[in-house]
N, C-alpha and C positions, 0 to 999 in steps of 0.2 A: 383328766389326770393332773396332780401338782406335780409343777417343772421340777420341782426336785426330786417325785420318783423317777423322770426322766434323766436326772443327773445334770439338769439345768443351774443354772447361779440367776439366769435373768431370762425374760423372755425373746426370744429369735425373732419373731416375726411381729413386732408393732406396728399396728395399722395406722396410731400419727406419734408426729414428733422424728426425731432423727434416728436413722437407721444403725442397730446396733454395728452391723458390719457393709463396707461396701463391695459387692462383689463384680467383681469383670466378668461381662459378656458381649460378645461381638457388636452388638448393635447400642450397647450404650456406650462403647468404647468409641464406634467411629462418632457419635453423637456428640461426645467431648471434644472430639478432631477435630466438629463442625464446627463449632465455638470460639476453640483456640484457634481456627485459621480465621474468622472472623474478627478476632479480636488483633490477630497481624495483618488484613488489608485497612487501606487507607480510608476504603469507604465502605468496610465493612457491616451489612447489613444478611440476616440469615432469618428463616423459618424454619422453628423445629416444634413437629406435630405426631403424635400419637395420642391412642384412644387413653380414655381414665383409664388410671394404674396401669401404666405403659412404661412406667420407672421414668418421666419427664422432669419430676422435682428432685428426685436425687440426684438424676446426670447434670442439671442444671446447681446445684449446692456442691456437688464433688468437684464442677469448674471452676466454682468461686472461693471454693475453697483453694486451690490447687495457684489462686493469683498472689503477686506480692501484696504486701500489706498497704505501700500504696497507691496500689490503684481501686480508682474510684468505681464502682460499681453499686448498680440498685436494682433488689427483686423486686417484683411490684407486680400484688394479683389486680390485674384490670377487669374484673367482676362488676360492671355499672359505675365505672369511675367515669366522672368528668373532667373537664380540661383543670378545673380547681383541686380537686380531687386528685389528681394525677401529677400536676405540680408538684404540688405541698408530700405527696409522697415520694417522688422522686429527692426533691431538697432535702428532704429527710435522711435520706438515707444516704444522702452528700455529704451528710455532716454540717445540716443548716438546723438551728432552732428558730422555730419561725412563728409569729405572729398570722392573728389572720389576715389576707394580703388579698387585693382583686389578681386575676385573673391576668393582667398587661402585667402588673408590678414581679408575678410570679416568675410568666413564660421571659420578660426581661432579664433575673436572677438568674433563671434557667442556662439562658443563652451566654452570658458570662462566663458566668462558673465552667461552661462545657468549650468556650474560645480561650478560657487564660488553662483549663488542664492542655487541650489537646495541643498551647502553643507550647506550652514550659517543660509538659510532661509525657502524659497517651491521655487520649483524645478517652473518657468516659464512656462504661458501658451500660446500656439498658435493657435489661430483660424481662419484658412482659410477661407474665403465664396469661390463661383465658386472655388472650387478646383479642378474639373473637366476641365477647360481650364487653370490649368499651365502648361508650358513649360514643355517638357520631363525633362531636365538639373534640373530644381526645382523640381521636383519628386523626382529626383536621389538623389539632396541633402537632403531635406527631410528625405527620406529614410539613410541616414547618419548619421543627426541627429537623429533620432529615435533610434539608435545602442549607442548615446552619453548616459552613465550610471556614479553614484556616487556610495559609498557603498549601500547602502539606496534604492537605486531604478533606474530610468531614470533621467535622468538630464533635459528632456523640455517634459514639456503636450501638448498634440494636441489634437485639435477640425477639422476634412476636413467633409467644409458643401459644400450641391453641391443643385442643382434644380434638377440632375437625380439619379437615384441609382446608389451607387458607387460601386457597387455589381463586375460587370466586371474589374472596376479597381483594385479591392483588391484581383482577383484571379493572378493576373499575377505575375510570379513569383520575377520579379526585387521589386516588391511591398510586400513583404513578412516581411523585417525588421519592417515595419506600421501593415501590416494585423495580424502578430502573438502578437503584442501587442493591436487589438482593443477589447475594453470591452464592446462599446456598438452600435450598429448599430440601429441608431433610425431613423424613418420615418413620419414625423408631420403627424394628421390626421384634417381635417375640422371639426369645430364647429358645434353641432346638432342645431336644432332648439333652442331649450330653450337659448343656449349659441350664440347664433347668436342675440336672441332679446334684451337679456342682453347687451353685448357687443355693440349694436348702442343704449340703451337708456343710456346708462353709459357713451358713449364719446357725447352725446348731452347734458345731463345732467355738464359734465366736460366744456364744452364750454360757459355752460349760460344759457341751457334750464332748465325752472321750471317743462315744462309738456312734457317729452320727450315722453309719453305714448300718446299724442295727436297730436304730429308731426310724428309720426312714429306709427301708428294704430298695433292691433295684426294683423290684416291681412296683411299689408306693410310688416310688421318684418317677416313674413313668406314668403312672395312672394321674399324678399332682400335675405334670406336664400336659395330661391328653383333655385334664377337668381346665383347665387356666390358659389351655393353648398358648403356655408359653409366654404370657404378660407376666410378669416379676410379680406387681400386687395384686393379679388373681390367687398367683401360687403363695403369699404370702399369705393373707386370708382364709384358703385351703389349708393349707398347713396348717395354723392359729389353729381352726376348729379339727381337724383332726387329732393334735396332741390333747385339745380340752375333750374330745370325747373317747380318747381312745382308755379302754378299762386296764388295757396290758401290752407289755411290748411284745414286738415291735407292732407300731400302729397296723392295724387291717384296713383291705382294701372297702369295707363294708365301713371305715368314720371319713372317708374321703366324700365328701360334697360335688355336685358337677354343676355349678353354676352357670347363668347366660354370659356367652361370650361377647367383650369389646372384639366390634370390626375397626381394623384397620386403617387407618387415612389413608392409606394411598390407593385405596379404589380408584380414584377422579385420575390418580397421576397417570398420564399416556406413558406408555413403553420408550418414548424418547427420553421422559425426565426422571426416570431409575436407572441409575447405576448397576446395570447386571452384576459386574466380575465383584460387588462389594457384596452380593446378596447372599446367605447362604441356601444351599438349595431346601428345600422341606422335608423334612421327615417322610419317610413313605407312610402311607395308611396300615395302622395296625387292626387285625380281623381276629376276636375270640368269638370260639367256637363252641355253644353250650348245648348240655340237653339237662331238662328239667331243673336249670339252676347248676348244675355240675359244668365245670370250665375240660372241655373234652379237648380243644387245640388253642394256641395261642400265638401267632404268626403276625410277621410285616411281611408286606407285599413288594417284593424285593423285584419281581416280575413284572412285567408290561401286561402278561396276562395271567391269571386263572382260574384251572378248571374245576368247578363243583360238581361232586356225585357218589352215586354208591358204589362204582369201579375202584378198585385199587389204584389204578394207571392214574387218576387226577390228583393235583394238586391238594387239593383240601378231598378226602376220601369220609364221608358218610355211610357208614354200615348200615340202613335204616331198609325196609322195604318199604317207607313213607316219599324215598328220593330217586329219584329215576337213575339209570347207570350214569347218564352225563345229564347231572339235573340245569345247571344256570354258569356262564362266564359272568368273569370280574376283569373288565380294561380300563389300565391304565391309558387317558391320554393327556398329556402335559400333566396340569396340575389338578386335572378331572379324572375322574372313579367312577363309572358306568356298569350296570349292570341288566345282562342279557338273558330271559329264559330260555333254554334251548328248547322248545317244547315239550316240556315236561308232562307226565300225567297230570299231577297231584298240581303244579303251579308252582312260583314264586312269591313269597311276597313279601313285602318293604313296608314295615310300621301299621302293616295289618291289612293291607291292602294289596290286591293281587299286578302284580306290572310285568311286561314284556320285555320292556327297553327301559332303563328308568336312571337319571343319574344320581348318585349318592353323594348325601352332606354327612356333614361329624352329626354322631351319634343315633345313626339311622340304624335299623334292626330288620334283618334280611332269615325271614321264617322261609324254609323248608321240613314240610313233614312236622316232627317236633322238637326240630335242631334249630335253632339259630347261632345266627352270626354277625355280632355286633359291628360297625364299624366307626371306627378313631380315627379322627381327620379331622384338625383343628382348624386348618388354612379350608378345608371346605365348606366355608359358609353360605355360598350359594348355587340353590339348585339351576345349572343351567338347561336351555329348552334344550332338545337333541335337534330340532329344525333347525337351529341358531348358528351363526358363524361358525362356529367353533367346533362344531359336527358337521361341516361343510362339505371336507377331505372326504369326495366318493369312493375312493378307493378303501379308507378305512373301515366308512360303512359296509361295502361289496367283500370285503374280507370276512367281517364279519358274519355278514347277510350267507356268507358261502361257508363259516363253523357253522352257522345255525343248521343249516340244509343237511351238511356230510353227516353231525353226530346224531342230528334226527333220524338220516337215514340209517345209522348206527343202531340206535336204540329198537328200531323197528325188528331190524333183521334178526340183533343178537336176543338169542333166547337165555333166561336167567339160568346161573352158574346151577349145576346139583347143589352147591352149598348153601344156597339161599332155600330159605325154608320157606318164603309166601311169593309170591308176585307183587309189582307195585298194584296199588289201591289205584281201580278204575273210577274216573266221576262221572 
């Protein structure tokens, strides 16, 4: 569709160059915090890491933009740069024109320039992006600089942003002049729902739209969230091709994309190096409920647990003589979604495959009969074992172990209602 049957002036979602509008959300905001507290200690050194389009160049260009005019600062993509390389573009962007120079002559310039700012004025800042593919040689200097001190404090601030956790880099011991001055190891998280809807009707709205709430429905703004889990330039991209495909307003859920999702860096980090009380907690798992392509329920799992079947009395209720009266549980634990058959006739099963106990990731497809029940779950990207830690807690298994038994014996005894017209299908 052209942006201007959408009532567009320009386009909202560009995939390069500077972002029409910048929009606040919780996890780029403390991102910024990390920055500017880095930028007021003495020896201020930080890691900030998220996957591609994690929104890491814009929170890093919103803080540089956001400094007085002078101070000294340099972005600098470290993609295969060496100590030369790395030099000459740091100088650069000091405000040096520069000749071609060796490598002593450079890193010498270097270390002036960042001893007479940090005596006279504030000590220079460095922000590396991919600092995970610099040359070993620019490591070393780095690690150099990092050792460069005034009375005062350090003589240059650093920012090394990476798309992986720089977790393994900063144990190594050549890495130590960096690692023993970092103050803050941050790891962007993705936008919850609310912060996801916000964020696309604020850059439609910044573009020209009067009614971004009717080009982008609540339901779009959630389906954009569950396909991008919540990364800014997933849903950015989503979006893009949904207004170019969509034929009429308000966009359908049929021009939205579901793209492979970026996992998160902070896998590697232990539970001691997150910051709970900063984290928001996750979206519950959202479960739609089809038959033959028709959307029959459409629910979050607001519950710890529930019950699937053809009884009225459950949770998610299946009219089908394809579903046993108490066909399968859905338990929450933590941030895991498990799913139990109760012994069913007919079975359960999970992306075509029949399972007992099975746990479930984003966008896994849980058939009974000829119902399904999709399930949305961005933060579930990995299947964990049931033998594993994590399902360890015997009792929560013996709970379970003990629904299984009572609604078996349930199904046994109770004979179907008069108002069922067939019996479940025997195998």
């Amino acid at each position: 569709m052209d942006l201007g049957a959408v009532g567009l002036s320009e386009q909202p979602f560009p995939t390069h160059g500077k972002p029409l509008a910048i929009i606040s959300y919780a996890s780029r905001d403390a991102a910024i915090e990390v920055l500017k507290d880095t930028c007021k200690q003495s020896n201020g050194i930080s890691l900030l890491q998220g996957p591609q389009l994690a929104g890491k160049s814009t929170a890093i260009r919103s803080f540089a933009e956001s400094l007085p005019e002078d101070c000294s600062i340099a972005i600098i993509d470290g993609r295969g740069l060496n100590t030369t390389q790395l030099l000459i573009s740091m100088l650069r962007q000091f405000g040096y024109d520069l000749e071609l120079s060796s490598a002593n002559e450079l890193l010498g310039l270097v270390r002036i320039f960042a001893q007479q700012q940090a005596a006279s004025h504030e000590a220079p800042i460095l922000l590396i992006e991919n600092a995970q593919e610099l040359n070993p040689s620019a490591l070393r200097t780095l690690c150099e600089l990092a050792e460069l001190r005034i009375s005062t404090g350090s003589a240059l601030k650093m920012v090394l942003v990476s798309d992986h956790s720089l977790r393994q880099m900063m144990t190594a011991p050549a890495m130590a002049p960096i690692a023993s001055r970092v103050i803050h190891n941050f790891h962007l998280r993705p936008m919850n729902r609310v912060e996801t809807k916000t964020y696309l009707h604020q850059k439609l709205h910044a573009a020209g739209s009067d009614f971004p709430a009717y080009v982008f429905t609540d339901a779009i703004c959630t389906d954009i969230w569950q396909a991008s889990g919540g990364w800014p330039g997933v849903a950015d991209r989503i979006a893009l091709l949904a207004i170019a495909k969509s034929e009429t307003l308000p966009v359908r859920l049929t021009d939205i994309e579901h793209p492979a999702l970026p996992i998160g860096t902070w896998d590697e980090v232990s539970a001691i190096e997150v910051d709970a009380d900063k984290l928001l907690p996750p979206e519950p798992p959202r479960l739609i409920v089809t038959n033959n392509g028709s959307v029959m329920n459409d629910l979050t799992m607001q519950k710890s647990r529930l019950l699937v079947g053809r009884s009225e009395h459950n949770d998610i209720s299946i009219n089908s003589r394809f579903v046993s009266r108490h066909h399968s549980l859905l338990v929450r634990h933590g941030a895991t979604t498990f799913l139990m058959d109760l012994n069913s006739t007919n079975g359960t099963f999970v992306n075509s495959k029949r399972v007992s106990n099975h746990v479930l990731i984003h966008d896994d497809v849980i058939t009974l009969g000829h119902h399904r029940i999709k399930f949305y779950d961005p933060h579930a990207t990995v299947r964990h074992d049931l033998e594993g830690a994590e399902f360890a807690d015997t009792s929560i298994m013996k709970t379970l172990e003990d629904m299984r038994n009572l609604l078996a014996r349930e199904n046994t005894e109770l004979l179907p209602a008069a108002s069922e017209d067939l019996p479940t299908i025997q195998t």
